[in-house]
N, C-alpha and C positions, 0 to 999 in steps of 0.2 A: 636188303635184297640186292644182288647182282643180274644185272641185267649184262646179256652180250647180244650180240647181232649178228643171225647167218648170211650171208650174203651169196649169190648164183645165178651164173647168165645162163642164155637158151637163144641159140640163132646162130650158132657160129658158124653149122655146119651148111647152112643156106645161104648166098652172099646175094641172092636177089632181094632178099626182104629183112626187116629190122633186127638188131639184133635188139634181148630183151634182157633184162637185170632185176633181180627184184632183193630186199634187204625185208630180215625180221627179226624183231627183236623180242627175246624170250627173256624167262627166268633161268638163269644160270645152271639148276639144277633139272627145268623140265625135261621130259623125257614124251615123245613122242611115239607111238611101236610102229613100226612098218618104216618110218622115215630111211630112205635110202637113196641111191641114185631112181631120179624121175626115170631115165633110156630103159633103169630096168622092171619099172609098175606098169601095169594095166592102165589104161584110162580111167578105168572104175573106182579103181586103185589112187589113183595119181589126186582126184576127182575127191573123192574122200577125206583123204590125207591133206587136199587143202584147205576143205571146211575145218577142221581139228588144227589147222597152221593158226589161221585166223583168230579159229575160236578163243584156242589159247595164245595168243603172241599181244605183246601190249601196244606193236604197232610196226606198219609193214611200208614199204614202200613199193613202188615199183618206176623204172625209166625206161627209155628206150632211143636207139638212134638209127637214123635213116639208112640208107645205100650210100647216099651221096657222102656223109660223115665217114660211113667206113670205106669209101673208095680214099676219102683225104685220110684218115689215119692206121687203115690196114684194120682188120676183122679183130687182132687180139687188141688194140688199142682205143679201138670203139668198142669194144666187150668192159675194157677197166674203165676205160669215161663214163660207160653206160652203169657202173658198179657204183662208181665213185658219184656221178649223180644222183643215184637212191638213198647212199650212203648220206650225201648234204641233205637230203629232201628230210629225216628222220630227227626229231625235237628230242627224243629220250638221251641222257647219258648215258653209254655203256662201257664196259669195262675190258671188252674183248671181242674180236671179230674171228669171223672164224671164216673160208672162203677152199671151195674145193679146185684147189690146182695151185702151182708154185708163184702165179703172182699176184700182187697185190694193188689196187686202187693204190691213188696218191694220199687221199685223204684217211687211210689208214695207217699208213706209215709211220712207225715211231718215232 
């Protein structure tokens, strides 16, 4: 079985409060219906969809970091620390990450 790891932060667009990261790691082949960008679900929506993240995922993380971290390393740099944290925090092997936008955690990198 292949396992990979989604990875996706949340707080970029507020600089008063944390920015957050969370990593999950599925089976390669799952398929989830409705999975899309969160900006475009319902609450109800969103709310759902992460009972079913949970349900099925074999293990998730989540980090976060303060004001004070992203005033030292700037919003997109404390977004990939905050990735790259979840991404350490997570015991499973996987085989592929997958991460919505052009950069990457350190700790993904090939």
């Amino acid at each position: 079985m292949a396992l990979i790891v989604g990875i996706d932060e949340v707080g970029r667009g507020c600089l008063a409060r944390p920015v957050y990261a969370s990593a999950v790691v599925m089976e390669e082949t799952q398929v989830i219906e409705g999975l899309k960008d969160s900006k475009l679900l319902t609450k109800k929506k969103r709310e759902a969809l992460f009972k079913l993240i949970i349900e099925n995922s074999f293990e998730y993380s989540v980090a976060s970091l303060g004001n004070k971290i992203i005033d030292e390393l700037n919003i997109l740099n404390a977004s990939l620390e905050a990735m790259a944290n979840c991404v350490g925090m997570l015991k499973l092997d996987f085989i592929r990450g997958y991460i919505d936008g052009p950069n990457v955690p350190k700790n993904l990198l090939g």
